[in-house]
C-alpha positions in Angstrom: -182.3 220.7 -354.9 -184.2 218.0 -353.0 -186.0 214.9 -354.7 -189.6 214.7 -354.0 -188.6 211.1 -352.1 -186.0 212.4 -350.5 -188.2 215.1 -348.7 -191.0 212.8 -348.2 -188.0 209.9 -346.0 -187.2 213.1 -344.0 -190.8 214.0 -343.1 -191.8 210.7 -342.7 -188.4 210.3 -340.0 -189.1 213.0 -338.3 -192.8 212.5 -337.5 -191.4 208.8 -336.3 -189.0 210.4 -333.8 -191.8 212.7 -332.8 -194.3 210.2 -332.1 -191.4 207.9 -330.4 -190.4 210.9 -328.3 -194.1 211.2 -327.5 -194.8 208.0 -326.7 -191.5 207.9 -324.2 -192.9 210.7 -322.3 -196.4 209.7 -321.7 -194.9 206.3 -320.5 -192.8 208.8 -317.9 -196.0 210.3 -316.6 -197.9 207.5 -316.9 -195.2 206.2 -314.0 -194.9 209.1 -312.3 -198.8 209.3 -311.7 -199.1 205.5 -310.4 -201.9 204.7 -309.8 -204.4 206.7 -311.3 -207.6 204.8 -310.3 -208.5 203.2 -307.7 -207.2 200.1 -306.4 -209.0 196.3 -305.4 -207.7 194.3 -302.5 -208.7 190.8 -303.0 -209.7 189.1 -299.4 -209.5 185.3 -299.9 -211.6 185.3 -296.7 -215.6 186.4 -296.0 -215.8 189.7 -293.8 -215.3 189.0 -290.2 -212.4 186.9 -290.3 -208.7 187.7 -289.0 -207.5 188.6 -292.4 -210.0 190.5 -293.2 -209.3 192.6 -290.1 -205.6 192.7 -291.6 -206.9 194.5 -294.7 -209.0 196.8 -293.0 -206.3 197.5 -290.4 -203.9 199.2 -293.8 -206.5 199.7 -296.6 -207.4 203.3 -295.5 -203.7 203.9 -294.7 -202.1 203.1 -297.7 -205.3 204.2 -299.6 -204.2 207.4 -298.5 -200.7 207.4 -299.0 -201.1 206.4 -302.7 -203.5 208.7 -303.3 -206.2 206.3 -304.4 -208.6 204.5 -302.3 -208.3 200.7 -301.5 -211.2 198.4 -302.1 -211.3 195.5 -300.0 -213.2 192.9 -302.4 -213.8 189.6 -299.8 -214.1 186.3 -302.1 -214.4 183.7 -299.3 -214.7 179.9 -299.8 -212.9 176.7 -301.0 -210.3 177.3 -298.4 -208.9 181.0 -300.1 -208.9 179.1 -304.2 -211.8 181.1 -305.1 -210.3 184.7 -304.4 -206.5 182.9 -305.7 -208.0 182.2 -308.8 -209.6 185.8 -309.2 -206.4 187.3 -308.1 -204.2 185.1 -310.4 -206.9 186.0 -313.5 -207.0 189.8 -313.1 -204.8 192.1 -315.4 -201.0 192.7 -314.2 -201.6 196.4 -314.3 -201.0 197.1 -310.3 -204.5 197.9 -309.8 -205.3 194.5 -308.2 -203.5 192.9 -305.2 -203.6 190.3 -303.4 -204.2 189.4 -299.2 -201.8 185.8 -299.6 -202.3 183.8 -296.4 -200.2 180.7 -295.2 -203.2 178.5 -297.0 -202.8 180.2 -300.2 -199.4 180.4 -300.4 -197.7 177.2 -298.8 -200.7 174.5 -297.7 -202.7 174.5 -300.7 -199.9 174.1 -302.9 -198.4 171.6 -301.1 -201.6 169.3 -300.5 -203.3 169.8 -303.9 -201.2 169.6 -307.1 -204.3 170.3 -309.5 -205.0 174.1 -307.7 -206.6 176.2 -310.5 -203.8 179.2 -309.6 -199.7 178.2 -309.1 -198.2 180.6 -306.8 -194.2 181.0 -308.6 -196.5 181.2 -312.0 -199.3 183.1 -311.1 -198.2 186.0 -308.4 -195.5 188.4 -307.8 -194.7 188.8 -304.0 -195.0 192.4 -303.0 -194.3 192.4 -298.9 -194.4 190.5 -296.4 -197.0 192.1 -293.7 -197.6 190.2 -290.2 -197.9 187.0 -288.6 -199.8 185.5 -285.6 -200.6 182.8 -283.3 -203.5 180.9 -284.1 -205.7 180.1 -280.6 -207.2 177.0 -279.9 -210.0 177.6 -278.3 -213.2 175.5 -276.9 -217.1 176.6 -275.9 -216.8 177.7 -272.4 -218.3 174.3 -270.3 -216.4 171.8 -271.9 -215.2 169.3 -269.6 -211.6 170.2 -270.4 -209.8 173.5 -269.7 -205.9 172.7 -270.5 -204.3 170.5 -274.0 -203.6 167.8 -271.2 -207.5 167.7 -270.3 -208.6 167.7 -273.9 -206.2 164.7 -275.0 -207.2 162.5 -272.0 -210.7 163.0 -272.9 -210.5 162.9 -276.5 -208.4 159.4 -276.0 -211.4 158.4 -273.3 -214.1 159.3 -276.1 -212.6 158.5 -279.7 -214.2 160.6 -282.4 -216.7 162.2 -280.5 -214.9 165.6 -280.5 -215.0 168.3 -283.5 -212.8 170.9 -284.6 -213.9 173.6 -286.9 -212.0 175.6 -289.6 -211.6 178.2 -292.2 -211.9 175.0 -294.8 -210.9 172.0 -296.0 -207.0 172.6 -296.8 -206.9 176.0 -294.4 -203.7 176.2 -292.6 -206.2 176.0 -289.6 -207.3 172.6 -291.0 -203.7 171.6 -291.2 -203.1 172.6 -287.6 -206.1 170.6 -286.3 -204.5 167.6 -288.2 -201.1 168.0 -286.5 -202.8 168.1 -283.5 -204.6 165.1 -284.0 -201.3 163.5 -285.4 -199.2 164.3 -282.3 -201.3 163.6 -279.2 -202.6 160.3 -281.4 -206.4 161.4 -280.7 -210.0 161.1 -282.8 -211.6 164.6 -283.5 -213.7 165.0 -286.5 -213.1 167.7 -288.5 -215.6 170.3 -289.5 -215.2 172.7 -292.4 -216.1 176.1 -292.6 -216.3 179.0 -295.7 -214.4 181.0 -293.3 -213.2 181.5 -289.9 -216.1 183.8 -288.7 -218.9 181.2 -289.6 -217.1 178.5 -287.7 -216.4 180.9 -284.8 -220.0 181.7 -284.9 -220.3 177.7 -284.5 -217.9 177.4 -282.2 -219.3 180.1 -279.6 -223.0 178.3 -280.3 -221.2 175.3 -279.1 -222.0 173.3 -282.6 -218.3 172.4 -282.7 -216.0 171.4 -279.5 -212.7 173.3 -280.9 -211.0 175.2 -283.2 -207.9 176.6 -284.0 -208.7 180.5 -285.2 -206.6 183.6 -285.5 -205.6 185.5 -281.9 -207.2 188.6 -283.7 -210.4 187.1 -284.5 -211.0 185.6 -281.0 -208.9 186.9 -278.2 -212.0 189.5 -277.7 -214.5 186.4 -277.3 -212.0 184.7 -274.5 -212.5 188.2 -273.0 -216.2 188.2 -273.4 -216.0 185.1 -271.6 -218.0 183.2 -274.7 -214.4 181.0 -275.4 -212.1 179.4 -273.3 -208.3 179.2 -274.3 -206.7 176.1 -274.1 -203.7 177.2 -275.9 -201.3 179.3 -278.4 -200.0 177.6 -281.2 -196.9 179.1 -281.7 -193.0 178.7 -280.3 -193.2 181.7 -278.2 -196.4 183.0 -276.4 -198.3 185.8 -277.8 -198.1 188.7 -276.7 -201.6 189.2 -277.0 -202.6 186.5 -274.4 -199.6 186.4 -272.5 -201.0 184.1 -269.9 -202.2 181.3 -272.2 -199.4 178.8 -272.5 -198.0 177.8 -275.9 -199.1 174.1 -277.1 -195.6 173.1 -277.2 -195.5 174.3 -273.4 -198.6 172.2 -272.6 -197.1 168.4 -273.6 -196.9 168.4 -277.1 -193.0 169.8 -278.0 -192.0 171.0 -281.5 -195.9 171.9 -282.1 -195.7 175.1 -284.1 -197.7 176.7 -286.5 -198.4 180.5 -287.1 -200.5 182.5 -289.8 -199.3 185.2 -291.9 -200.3 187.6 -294.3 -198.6 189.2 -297.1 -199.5 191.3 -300.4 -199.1 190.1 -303.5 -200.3 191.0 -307.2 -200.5 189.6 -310.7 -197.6 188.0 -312.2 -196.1 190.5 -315.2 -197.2 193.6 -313.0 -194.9 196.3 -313.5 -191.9 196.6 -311.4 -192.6 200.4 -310.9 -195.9 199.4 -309.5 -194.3 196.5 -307.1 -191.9 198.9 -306.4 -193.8 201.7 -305.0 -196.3 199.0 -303.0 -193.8 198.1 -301.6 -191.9 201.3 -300.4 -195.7 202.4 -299.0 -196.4 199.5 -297.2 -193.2 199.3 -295.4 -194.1 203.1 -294.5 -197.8 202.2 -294.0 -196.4 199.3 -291.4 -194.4 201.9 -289.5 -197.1 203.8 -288.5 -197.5 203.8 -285.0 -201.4 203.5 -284.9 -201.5 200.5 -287.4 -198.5 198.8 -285.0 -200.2 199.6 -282.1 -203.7 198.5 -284.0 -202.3 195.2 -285.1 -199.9 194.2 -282.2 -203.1 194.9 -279.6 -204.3 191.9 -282.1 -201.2 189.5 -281.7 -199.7 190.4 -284.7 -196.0 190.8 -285.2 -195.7 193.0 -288.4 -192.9 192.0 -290.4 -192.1 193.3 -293.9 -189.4 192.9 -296.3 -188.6 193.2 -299.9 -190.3 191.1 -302.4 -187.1 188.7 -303.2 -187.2 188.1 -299.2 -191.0 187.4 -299.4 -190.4 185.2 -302.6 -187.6 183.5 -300.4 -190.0 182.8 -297.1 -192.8 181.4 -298.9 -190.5 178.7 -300.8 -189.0 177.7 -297.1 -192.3 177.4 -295.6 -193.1 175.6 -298.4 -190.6 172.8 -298.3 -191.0 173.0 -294.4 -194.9 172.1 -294.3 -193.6 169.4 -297.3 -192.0 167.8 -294.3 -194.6 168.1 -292.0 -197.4 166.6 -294.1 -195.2 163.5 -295.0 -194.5 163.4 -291.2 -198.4 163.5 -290.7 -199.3 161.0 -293.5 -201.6 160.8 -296.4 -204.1 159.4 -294.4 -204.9 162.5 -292.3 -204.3 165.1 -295.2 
C-alpha cells in the first residue's frame, strides 16, 4: 500500500522529467528551425558607400539561403562607432550581425582606447568576407596626374592640398596620414560621415584627394569624373589593372587594403555562428556574387571564425606598428 507522500514524490518526479524532457525538445527545434524571424545587418556606413555595396552584393543571397530575409540597417557616422556601438548593444540571439570593416575592427581600437564598444569583449567573429584596394583618386584637372606629380606639388605648395575620408579614425583617414608620413608632404585632411558624401566632394572638386574603395569609385574613373593616381595595395587590382600600385609609383612598403567581415554579438549561440558561417562560405561561392564582387576589386576570402579572430589580432598589432612609426602627431 502506498503513502499518500510517497505517491505525491512520484507524481511530482514524473511531471519534472516531463517538463525537462519537454523543455529539451523545444530547445532541439528551436535549433533546427534557426532563424525563425528575420534578420538585421548592421552597415557601419550611410548607403552608397563600398561596404554598403558589400552587404547588398550577399544580403538577398544568404537571405535566401536561410530562409529569412536580411535587413541591411545603415548607421553611418563617427567613423563606423555609431553602428559598433548598436551592434555590440543588441541581444546575442543571432538575429543581428555585424558588417566589421578594417576601421572597426583594427584602427579604431588601436587609435582610441576610450571606444564605447571593445571588439575581443563585445563581438564574436563569424567570417571573414572580402578585401580591396582602396584608390586614390583626384578631380579630373588637377595639375598632377601620377603620386610623383602630386608629391612635388604638394612639397611646392605646403598645406594647400586636401584629402577627404569616410571620418576621422577611418582606415581611409589612416591611409591619407601614411601618405602624408611617407612622402613628408602638407595635405589637410577633411572628414566625411561616409565615403559617398566625400566622393560626392571629391567629384565637385571641394576636396583635392581621397583614398576611397575601388568599388565605390572605379565606375567614376570610367565616367571620366576622377582621375586615378594610384592603388594602394602590394599587388595591383585586378579591377584597374593599368593603375600602378603606390608602392610601384616611389613610395615602397606603402600598403594598406580594406576588408569586410561578419560579425555578431558576443554570447551568440554557437549553433547560430555556426550555421552563418557554413552559408556564407556557400553564399561566397556562388559564381554570380564572385563575379559581382571581383568586377568590383574585391578578392573574397572567408574562413572560419577562429581564423577571422586570428587576422583581426595580427592586423591589429601590425597597424600598432605603423601608427608608432607615423607618430602621435599625425594620428
Amino acid at each position: 500500500m502506498h503513502r499518500p507522500g510517497t505517491l505525491a514524490f512520484f507524481y511530482a518526479a514524473a511531471s519534472a522529467l516531463c517538463a525537462s524532457a519537454f523543455t529539451a525538445a523545444g530547445g532541439a527545434i528551436a535549433a533546427e528551425s534557426y532563424p525563425g524571424k528575420p534578420i538585421r545587418l548592421i552597415v557601419p556606413y550611410p548607403a552608397g558607400g563600398p561596404t554598403d555595396l558589400m552587404a547588398r552584393a550577399i544580403n538577398e543571397r544568404l537571405g535566401e539561403r536561410l530562409g529569412q530575409p536580411i535587413v541591411v540597417d545603415n548607421r553611418g557616422g563617427g567613423a563606423t562607432i555609431i553602428g559598433a556601438e548598436l551592434a555590440a548593444r543588441a541581444p546575442a540571439d543571432g538575429y543581428t550581425l555585424l558588417l566589421g570593416t578594417t576601421t572597426l575592427l583594427v584602427v579604431n581600437p588601436v587609435l582610441n582606447k576610450n571606444l564605447p564598444y571593445r571588439v575581443d569583449r563585445d563581438y564574436a567573429p563569424v567570417s571573414m568576407l572580402g578585401d580591396q584596394a582602396y584608390l586614390l583618386a583626384a578631380p579630373v584637372g588637377q595639375a598632377f596626374k601620377t603620386v610623383g606629380e602630386l608629391v612635388a606639388y604638394a612639397k611646392s605648395y605646403p598645406g594647400k592640398l586636401s584629402y577627404g575620408s569616410a571620418g576621422i579614425g577611418s582606415a581611409a583617414h589612416f591611409a591619407g596620414e601614411m601618405l602624408k608620413h611617407a612622402a613628408r608632404i602638407d595635405v589637410v585632411h577633411i572628414p566625411y560621415k561616409g565615403t559617398a558624401p566625400a566622393i560626392a566632394d571629391l567629384v565637385g572638386g571641394h576636396i583635392h584627394l581621397m583614398f576611397g574603395g575601388v568599388s565605390a569609385m572605379q565606375s567614376l574613373v570610367g565616367a571620366g569624373k576622377l582621375h586615378a593616381l594610384a592603388v594602394s595595395t602590394a599587388k595591383r587590382s585586378s579591377a584597374l589593372p593599368n593603375i600602378p600600385t603606390i608602392a610601384e609609383s616611389g613610395i615602397p612598403d606603402f600598403e594598406i587594403s580594406s576588408w569586410n567581415a561578419i560579425l555578431v554579438p558576443r554570447s551568440t549561440p554557437e549553433r547560430a555562428i555556426d550555421r552563418l558561417n557554413a552559408e556564407i562560405r556557400r553564399v561566397m561561392d556562388n559564381p554570380d556574387v564572385r563575379q559581382r564582387l571581383r568586377q568590383q576589386g574585391i578578392d573574397i576570402s572567408v574562413g572560419s571564425p577562429a581564423e577571422l579572430s586570428q587576422y583581426i589580432e595580427a592586423e591589429r598589432l601590425r597597424f600598432s606598428r605603423l601608427i608608432a612609426a607615423i607618430g602621435p602627431q599625425n594620428q
